[in-house]
Every structure is written in C-alpha cells, then in structure tokens.
C-alpha positions as CSV (number, residue, x, y, z in Angstrom):
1,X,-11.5,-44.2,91.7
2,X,-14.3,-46.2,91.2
3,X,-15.3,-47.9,87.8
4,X,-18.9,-46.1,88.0
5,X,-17.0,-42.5,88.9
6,X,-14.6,-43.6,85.9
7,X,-17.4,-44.4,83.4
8,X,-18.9,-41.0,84.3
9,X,-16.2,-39.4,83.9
10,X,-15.9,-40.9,80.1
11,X,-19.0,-39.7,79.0
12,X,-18.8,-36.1,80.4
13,X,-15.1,-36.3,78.5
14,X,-17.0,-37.6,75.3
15,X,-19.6,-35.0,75.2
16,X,-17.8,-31.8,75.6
17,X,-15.7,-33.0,72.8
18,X,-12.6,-33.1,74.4
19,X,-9.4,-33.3,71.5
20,X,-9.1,-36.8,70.5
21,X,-5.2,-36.4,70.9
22,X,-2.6,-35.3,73.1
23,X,0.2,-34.0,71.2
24,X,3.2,-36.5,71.2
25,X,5.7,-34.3,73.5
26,X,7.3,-34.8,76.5
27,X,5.3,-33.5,79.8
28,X,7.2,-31.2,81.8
29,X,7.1,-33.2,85.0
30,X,9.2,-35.9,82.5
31,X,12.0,-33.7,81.5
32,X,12.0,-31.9,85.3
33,X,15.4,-33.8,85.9
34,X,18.3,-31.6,85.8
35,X,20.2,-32.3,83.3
36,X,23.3,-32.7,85.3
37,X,21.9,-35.8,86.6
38,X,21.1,-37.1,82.8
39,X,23.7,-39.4,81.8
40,X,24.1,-38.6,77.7
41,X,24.1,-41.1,75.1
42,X,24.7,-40.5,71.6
43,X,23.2,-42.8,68.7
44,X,25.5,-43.1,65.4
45,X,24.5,-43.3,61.9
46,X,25.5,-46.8,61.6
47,X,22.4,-47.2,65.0
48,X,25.4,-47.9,67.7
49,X,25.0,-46.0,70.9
50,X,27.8,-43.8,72.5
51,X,27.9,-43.6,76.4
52,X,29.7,-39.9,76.5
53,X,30.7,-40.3,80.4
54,X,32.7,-43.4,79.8
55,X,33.6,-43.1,76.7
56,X,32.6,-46.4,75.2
57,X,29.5,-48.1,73.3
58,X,26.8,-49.7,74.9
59,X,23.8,-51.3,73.8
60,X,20.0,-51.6,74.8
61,X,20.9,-53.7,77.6
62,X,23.6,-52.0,79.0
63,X,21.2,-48.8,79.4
64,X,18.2,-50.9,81.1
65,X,20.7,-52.0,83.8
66,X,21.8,-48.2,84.1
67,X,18.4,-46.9,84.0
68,X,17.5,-49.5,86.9
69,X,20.1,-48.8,88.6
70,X,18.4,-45.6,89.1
71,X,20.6,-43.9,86.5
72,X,18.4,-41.2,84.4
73,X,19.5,-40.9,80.7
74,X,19.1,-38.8,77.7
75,X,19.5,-40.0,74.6
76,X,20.6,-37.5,71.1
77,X,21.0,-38.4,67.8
78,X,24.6,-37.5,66.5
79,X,23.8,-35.8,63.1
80,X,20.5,-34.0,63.7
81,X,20.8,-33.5,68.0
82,X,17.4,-34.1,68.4
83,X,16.1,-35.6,71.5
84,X,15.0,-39.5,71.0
85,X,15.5,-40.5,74.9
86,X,11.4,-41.7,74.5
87,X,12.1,-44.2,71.1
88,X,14.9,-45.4,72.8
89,X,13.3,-46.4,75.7
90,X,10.6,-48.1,74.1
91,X,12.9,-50.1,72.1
92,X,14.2,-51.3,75.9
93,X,10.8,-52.2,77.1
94,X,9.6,-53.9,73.5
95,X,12.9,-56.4,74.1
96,X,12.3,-57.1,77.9
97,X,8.5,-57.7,77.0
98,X,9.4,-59.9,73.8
99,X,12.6,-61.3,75.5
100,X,12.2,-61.3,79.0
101,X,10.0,-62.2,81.3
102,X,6.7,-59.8,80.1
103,X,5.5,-57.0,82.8
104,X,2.6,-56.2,80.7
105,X,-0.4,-58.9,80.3
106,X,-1.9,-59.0,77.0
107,X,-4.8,-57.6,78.5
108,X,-3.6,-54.7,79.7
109,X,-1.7,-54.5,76.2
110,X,-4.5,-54.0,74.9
111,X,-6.5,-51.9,77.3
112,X,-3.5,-49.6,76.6
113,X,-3.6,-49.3,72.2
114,X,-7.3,-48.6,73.2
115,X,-6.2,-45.3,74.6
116,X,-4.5,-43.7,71.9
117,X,-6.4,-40.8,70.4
118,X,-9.2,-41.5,73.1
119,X,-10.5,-38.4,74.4
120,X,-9.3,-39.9,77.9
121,X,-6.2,-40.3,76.6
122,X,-4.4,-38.0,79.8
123,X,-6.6,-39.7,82.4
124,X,-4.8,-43.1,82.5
125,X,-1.0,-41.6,81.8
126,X,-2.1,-40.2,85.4
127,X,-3.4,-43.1,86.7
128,X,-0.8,-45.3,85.3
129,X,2.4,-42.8,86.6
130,X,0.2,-42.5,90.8
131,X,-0.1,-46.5,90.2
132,X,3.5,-47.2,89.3
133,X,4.3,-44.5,92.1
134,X,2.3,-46.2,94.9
135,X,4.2,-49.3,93.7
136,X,7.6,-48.4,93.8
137,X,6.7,-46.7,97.7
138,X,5.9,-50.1,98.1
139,X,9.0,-51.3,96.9
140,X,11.5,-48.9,99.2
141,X,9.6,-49.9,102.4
142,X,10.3,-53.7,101.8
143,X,14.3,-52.8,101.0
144,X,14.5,-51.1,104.1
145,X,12.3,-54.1,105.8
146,X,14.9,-56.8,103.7
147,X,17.8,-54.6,105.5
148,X,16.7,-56.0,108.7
149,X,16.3,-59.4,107.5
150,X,19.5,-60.6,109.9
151,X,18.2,-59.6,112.7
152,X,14.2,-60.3,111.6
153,X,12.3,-63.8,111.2
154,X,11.7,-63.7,107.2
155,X,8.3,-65.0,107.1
156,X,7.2,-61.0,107.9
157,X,9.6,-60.3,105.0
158,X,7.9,-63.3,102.4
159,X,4.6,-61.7,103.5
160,X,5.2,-58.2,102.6
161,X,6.8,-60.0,99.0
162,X,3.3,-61.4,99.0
163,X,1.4,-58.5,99.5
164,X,3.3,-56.3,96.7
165,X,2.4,-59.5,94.2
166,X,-1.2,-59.0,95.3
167,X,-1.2,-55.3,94.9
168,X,0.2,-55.3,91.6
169,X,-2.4,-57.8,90.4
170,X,-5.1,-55.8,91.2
171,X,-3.8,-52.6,90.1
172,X,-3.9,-54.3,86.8
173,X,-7.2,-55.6,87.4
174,X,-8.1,-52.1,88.6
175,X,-7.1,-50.7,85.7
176,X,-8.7,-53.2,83.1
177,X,-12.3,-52.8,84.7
178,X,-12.3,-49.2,85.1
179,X,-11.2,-48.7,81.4
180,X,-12.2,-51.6,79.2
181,X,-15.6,-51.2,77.4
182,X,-17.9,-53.4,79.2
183,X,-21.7,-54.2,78.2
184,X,-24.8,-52.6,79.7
185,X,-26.8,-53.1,82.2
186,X,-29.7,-54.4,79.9
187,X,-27.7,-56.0,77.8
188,X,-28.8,-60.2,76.9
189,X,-27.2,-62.1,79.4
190,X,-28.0,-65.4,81.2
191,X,-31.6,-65.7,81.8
192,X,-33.0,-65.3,85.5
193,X,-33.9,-68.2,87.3
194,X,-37.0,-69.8,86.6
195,X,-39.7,-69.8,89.9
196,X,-40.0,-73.1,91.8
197,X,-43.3,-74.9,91.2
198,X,-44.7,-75.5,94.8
199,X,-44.8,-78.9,95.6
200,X,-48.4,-80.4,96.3
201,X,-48.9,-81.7,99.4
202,X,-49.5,-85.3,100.2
C-alpha cells in the first residue's frame, strides 16, 4: 500500500471516530490451532515453568527453541488456569531483543508504542502478520533452494540470502514511512534555490 493510500486511510479512520482501542484478547485466527497440536506448559507459584509432555522444567529459552522449531505452545498458570501463552511470549522476545542479537530497530520500536490506542491500531497487526508472512514464504523457498546446494553452484543460493536481507530492510522501511508522522507539504524546509544572475556579455 502506498504511503499516500495509508495517510488517507488515517484520516478517514480519525474522523469517523473509530474506538481508540482494540480490546486486549486474542484474535481468533491466533488461537485457530487445535489444541492437540499446543504443547502445554504450566507456570508455578514460585515463576518455574512445567513442560507437561516431558515431564520436566524448562525455562524461557528452552521454549524459544521449541517454538522455532515450529513447536506451538500454550502456556496456563497452575493456580488460577488462566491463559498467559501471550505474556509468556513477550517475555521470550523482550530477552532475545535485550540479550540477543535485536530483530527490531529502535525505529520501528518506536513506530510500534505509537500504535497502541491509535485508532489504526488493527491496520498494522495486519500489515505486520501479511509482512512476516510474505517473509517466512520467502524463507521455505530458499530451504528447499539450500536442499539442492550439493548439486547447485552457491552463489544463486548467497544471492537469494541477499535478496531476503534486502526485503526485510525495506519492509521495515516500508513500514516506518507509511506509519510514522511525517511533516507537511508546506511545512519550512530548506529554501529553494536562488535564480542565476545572467552573466553580462563581454
């Protein structure tokens, strides 16, 4: 979409008064997995985590490598069964962003804590969940390219490495100038160039 379709949309949002925030529940497309294919977790009054399935505890860590493994999990607390699968996640991107090496510039950090209660709020989960999908598309076609690296040259491999770099940069670049407030039009800016004197001839 482009950022002049985006900015139009904003103001059309803004002045049918559109609620200024979504309530904080899961979407149905998030919980659509069947919850056979949910591995359960239980969290413990003294904050340990339980892996029901193999009957040990695990920590943060051990549930990112599940979850990108392309495990799905479901997190309960022990004493009051309600669901906290989202807090628990977030405490596993907080520590890769804090501890790891960061997916999310400061930037798009940002661009994103600008969104809450905005009446646009909806528009960018959307945008954000096609991005990451066109992304990870993009992912599976280079696996199945890498699967033929033995009998392919890699250079077509490094290039198609190259390209996913590239796409993800603009995405976020995308992202950033369709959504962060920029100035108008009119606004003071750098002067226009002043006219050439013409020269006088001899």
């Amino acid at each position: 979409m482009a950022t002049g379709s985006v900015n139009a949309v904003i103001v059309r949002c803004i002045h049918r008064g559109y609620p200024l925030r979504a309530e904080n529940r899961a979407r149905p497309a998030e919980r659509a997995v069947n919850m056979a294919e949910e591995r359960l977790i239980r969290k413990y009054a003294n904050r340990r985590l339980y892996d029901a399935e193999e009957s040990r505890h695990v920590t943060l860590d051990d549930l990112r490598k599940l979850i990108a493994s392309g495990q799905h999990i479901k997190v309960i607390d022990d004493k009051s069964g309600e669901d906290i699968t989202r807090g628990v996640l977030l405490q596993i991107i907080a520590s890769q962003e804090q501890f790891g090496t960061p997916v999310l510039s400061l930037q798009l950090l940002e661009a994103i804590i600008r969104f809450y209660g905005n009446p646009i709020q909806q528009m960018l989960t959307s945008y954000l969940e096609q991005s990451i999908g066109g992304l990870l598309r993009q992912q599976s076609l280079m696996q199945q390219e890498m699967a033929k690296a033995l009998e392919t040259p890699m250079a077509p491999i490094a290039e198609m490495a190259r390209q996913n770099m590239e796409m993800w940069a603009k995405m976020q670049a995308s992202m950033l100038s369709a959504f962060t407030p920029t100035p108008d039009s009119g606004a003071a800016g750098t002067p226009p160039p002043k006219p050439e004197t013409p020269k006088r001839r001899g």
